[in-house]
N, C-alpha and C positions, 0 to 999 in steps of 0.2 A: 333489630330493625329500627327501634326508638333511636336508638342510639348513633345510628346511619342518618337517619334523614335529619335531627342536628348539626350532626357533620358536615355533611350531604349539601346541606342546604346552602352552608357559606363556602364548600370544595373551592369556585370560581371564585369570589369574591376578595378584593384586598381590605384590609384592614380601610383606609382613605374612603371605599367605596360602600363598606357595611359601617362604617360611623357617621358618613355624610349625609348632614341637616339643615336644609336651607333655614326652618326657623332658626337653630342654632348658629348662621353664618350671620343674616338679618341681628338677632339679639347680640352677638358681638358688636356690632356698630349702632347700638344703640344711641349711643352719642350722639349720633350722625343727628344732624339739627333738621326739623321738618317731618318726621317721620314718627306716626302712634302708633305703636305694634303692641300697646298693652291690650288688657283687657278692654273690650268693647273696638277698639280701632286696628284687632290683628286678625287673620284668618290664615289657614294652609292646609291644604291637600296632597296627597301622595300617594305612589303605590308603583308595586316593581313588581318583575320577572322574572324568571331565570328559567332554563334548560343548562343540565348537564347530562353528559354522559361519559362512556368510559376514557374519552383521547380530549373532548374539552368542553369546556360549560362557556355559555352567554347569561349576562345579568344587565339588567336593565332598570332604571326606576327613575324618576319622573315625579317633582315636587313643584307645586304652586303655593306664594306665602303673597301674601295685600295686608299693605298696613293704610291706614288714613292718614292723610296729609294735614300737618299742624294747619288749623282755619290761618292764622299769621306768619306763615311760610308757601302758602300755594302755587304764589305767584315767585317767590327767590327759593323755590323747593333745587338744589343743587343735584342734580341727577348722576351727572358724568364723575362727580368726587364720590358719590353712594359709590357708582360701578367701580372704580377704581379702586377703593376700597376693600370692597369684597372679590375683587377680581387678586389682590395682594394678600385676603387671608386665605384663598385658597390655592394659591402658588406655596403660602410658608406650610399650610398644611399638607399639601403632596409630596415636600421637603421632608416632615418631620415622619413622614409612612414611608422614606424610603424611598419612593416613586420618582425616578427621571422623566423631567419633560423632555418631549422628543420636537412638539412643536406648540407655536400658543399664535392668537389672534382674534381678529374681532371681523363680522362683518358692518358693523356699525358703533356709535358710542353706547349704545345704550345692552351691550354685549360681547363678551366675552367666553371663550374656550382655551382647553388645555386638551395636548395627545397627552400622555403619559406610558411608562411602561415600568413594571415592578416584578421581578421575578420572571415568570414564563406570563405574565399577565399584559394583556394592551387594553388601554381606556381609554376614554375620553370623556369630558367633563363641561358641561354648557351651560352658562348663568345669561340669563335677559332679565330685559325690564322693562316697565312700559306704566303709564300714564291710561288709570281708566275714568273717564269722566272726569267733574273736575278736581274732585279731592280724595281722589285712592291710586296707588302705585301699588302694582304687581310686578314680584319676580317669580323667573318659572327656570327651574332647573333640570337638565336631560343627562344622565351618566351612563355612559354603554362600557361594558367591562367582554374580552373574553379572557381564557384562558389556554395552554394547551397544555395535556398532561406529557410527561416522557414516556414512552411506552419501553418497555423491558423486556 
């Protein structure tokens, strides 16, 4: 039974979908000028879902990361090159999992999504951003996956 619910656990999930880290997406662009995601100016939250059963599983999870805003960059803080950015490392990463985009967009600049499809798997993958106060910036990330099994 241990050994099931292991299994069990990731049955639905693609690889893209049980590695993906919005801190880890944020810390690749660290570069990115304007932005303290170290110690003292980074925070993040998360936490997911899932139902399976025997024909097909849903997984879900749900990540918020704030970093503070350099005090001498608040005012030329580059928002729309952040998005783009990170909206580019996770197009290469759905590449490198294998995963066809089937369709991508935004409903504004300060976000971005991807359909994806992998296997018998359909996802989708949702990065935002947004400006709290005057010197903290939040991204909040939404990934819905299901699966269906082949039945025999």
């Amino acid at each position: 039974m241990a050994a099931c619910f292991t299994a069990c656990l990731h049955w639905g999930q693609s690889s893209f979908f049980a590695s993906f880290s919005l801190r880890q997406l944020v810390e690749k662009n660290k570069i990115h000028p304007g932005l303290d995601c170290g110690a003292g100016g980074g925070a993040g939250i998360g936490g997911g879902s899932g139902f399976f059963g025997t024909k097909e599983s849903h997984s879900h999870k749900a990540e918020d990361f704030s970093c503070r805003l350099k005090a001498d960059r608040v005012e030329s803080f580059d928002e729309a090159n952040l998005i783009a950015a990170l909206k580019q490392d996770v197009e290469r990463d759905l590449g490198k999992s294998g995963a066809k985009i089937v369709d991508s967009g935004s409903a504004d600049s300060r976000s971005f999504f991807f359909l994806y499809i992998l296997n018998k798997t359909q996802g989708r993958v949702e990065v935002s951003g947004k400006r709290i106060g005057e010197d903290y910036y939040t991204l909040k990330a939404d990934l819905d996956e299901k699966t269906i099994a082949t039945v025999k």
